[in-house]
N, C-alpha and C positions, 0 to 999 in steps of 0.2 A: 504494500500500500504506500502511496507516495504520499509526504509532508505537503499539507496547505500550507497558503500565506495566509492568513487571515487580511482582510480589506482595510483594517485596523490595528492599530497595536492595542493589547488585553490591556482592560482598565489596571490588573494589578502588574505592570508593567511599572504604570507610576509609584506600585506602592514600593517597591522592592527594588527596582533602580533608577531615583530621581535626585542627581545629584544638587539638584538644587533645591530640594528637600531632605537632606542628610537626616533632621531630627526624626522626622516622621518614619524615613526607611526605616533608621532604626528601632522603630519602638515594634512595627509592622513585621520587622525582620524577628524580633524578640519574642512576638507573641507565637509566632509559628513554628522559632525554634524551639520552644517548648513543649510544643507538641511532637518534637521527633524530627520535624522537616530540615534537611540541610539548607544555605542559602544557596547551595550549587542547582536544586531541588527550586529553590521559589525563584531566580534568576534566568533559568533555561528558556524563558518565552514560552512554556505552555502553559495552559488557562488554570484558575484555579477554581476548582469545583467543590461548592458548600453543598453538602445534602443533610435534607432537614426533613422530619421525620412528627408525627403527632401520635404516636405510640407509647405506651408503658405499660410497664412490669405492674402495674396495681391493678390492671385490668385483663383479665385472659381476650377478652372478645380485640383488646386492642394490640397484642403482642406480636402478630403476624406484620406492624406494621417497623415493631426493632430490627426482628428480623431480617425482613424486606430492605432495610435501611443497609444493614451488615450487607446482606447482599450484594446490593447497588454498588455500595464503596468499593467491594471485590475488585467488581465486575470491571470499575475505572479503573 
């Protein structure tokens, strides 16, 4: 499968390399390294995808949608 260009550069382009925003990268850069992501990882020019999910563990009828969620993330 061949790389797009996308028509646009990805809004979190700004967030993760704007040198003329140093303070912000950083705070932006920090929050995600916490989560595990490298900055090699949030720099590369590919998009960043939030999935968000209205599921919980208090409810059985609504658990299929953590699941689903875990899934998803996979799956990208």
């Amino acid at each position: 499968m061949s790389a797009r260009t996308p028509k646009r550069p990805f809004r979190s382009r700004e967030w993760f390399a704007a040198p003329e925003r140093a303070d912000m990268t950083a705070v932006y850069l920090e929050r995600f390294m916490n989560s595990g992501v490298t900055p090699e990882e949030l720099r590369s020019g590919k998009p960043i995808i939030g999935i968000a999910q209205s599921g919980s563990d208090l409810a059985p009828c609504n658990l299929i949608h953590v699941q689903l969620a875990q899934r998803v993330k996979a799956g990208i």
